[in-house]
N, C-alpha and C positions, 0 to 999 in steps of 0.2 A: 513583557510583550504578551499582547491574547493569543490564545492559541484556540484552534477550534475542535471540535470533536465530530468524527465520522466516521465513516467506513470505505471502503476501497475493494471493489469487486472484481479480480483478474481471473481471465481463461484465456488458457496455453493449449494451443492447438498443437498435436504430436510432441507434447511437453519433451518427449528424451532429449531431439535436436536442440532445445535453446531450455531448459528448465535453470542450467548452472547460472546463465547472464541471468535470470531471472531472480532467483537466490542471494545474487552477488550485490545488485540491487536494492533487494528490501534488506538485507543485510548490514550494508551502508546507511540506509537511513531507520537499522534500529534504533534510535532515540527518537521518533515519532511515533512505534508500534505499542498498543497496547495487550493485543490479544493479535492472532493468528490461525486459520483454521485453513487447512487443506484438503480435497478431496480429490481423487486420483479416481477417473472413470476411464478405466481400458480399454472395455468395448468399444467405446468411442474414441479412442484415442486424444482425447482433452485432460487436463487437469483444471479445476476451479480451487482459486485462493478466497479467504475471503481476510482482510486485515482491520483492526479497528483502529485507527489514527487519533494521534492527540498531537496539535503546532500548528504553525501559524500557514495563511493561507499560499504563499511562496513558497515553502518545504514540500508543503504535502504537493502540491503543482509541480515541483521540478522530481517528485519520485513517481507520479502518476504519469507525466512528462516521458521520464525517459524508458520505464514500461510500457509504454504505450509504442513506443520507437523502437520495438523489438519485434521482428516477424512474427507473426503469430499469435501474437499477443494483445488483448483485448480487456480494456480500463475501462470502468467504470467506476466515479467518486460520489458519495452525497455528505454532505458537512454539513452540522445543523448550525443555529442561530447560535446556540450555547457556547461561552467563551470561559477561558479560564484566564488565569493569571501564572498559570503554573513555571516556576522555573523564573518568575522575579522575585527578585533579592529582598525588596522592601517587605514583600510580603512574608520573610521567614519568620 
């Protein structure tokens, strides 16, 4: 199956209220993430994720999907043209 590669931009508004659903989430669909990067801005009371993804365009949509379905919480995806094969069989 292609899978695609991209990135996935999330900010949590007053992250303490909802950061755990949020966790709980990209957590579930770690066999898509490749990389992960969090930054915690107080003052303002946001947190910014940033996650690099690798699968097919249906996965990454039903986890962008249901973060996005989270108060407070604000998704942004870009996947580029680049495809892999990663994770079929024929190819080992």
């Amino acid at each position: 199956m292609l899978k695609r590669i991209g990135v996935v931009g999330i900010v949590i508004n007053e992250p303490k209220t909802i950061v755990d659903k949020v966790n709980l989430i990209i957590s579930n669909y770690s066999h898509l993430i490749i990389g992960r990067m969090g930054i915690p801005k107080h003052e303002e009371q946001i947190g910014v994720i940033a996650l690099i993804v690798e699968g097919n365009t249906d996965d990454i949509g039903a986890l962008t999907g249901k973060l996005g379905n989270l108060p407070g919480v604000i998704v942004k995806s870009a996947l580029t043209a680049k495809t892999t094969n990663k994770g079929d069989i024929s190819n080992d």
